[in-house]
N, C-alpha and C positions, 0 to 999 in steps of 0.2 A: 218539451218532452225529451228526456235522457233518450240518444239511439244506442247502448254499449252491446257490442257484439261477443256473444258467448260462445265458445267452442261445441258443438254436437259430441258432447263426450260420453253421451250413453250406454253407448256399444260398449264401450272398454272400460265403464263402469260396470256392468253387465261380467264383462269379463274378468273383474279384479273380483266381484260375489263369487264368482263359480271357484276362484283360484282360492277363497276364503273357506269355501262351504268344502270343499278338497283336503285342506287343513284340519279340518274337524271343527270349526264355525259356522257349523250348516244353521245354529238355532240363534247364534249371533245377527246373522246377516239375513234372518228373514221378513223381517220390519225393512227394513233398506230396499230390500226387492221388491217387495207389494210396493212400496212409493214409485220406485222405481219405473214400474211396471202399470201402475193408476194412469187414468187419463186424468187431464188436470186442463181449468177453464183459462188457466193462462201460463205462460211461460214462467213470469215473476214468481206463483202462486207454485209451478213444480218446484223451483231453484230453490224457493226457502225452505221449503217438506224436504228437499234432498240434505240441504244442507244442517236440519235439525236429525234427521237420520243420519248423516256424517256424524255428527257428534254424539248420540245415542251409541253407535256402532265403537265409536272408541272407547266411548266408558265402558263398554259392555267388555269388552278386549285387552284394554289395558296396557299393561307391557308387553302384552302379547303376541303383538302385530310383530311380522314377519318385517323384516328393513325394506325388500324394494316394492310389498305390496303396500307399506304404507307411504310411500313416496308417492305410489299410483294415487291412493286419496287424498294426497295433499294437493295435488295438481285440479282432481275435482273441485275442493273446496275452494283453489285458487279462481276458479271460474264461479261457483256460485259466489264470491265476492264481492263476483263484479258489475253486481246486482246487487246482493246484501254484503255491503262489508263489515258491519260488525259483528258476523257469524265467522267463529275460527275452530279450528282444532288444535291443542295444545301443542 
């Protein structure tokens, strides 16, 4: 069994939603939050849900995304990777 160690980046993922919904992507970013926000029966099982709402969330956005708020979610995504790496954002 893989042991890979994930960062606790919730909080400041938590905190990149609110900096979004601030912006006027309150209806963007509300799928992201309910997962977010779910209890979940395993670790593996949040990180993939976060990371399929990571990628919902930019389609839904587009070019829209602000520069250093989407650096914040590339660093999430970096972390669910590393558990599923074949989930990216573009």
């Amino acid at each position: 069994m893989m042991n890979t160690r994930v960062e606790d980046f919730l909080p400041a993922l938590r905190a990149s939603l609110e900096k979004l919904k601030r912006l006027g992507f309150a209806e963007e970013t509300a799928e992201l939050e309910r997962i977010v926000n779910s209890a979940w029966s395993s670790s593996s099982e949040m990180l993939g849900e976060i990371g399929l709402g990571l990628l919902r969330l930019e389609s839904r956005i587009g070019s829209q995304w602000p520069d250093t708020i989407r650096e914040e979610f590339a660093k999430y995504m970096r972390e669910v990777r590393k558990v599923w790496p074949t989930i990216s954002l573009r």
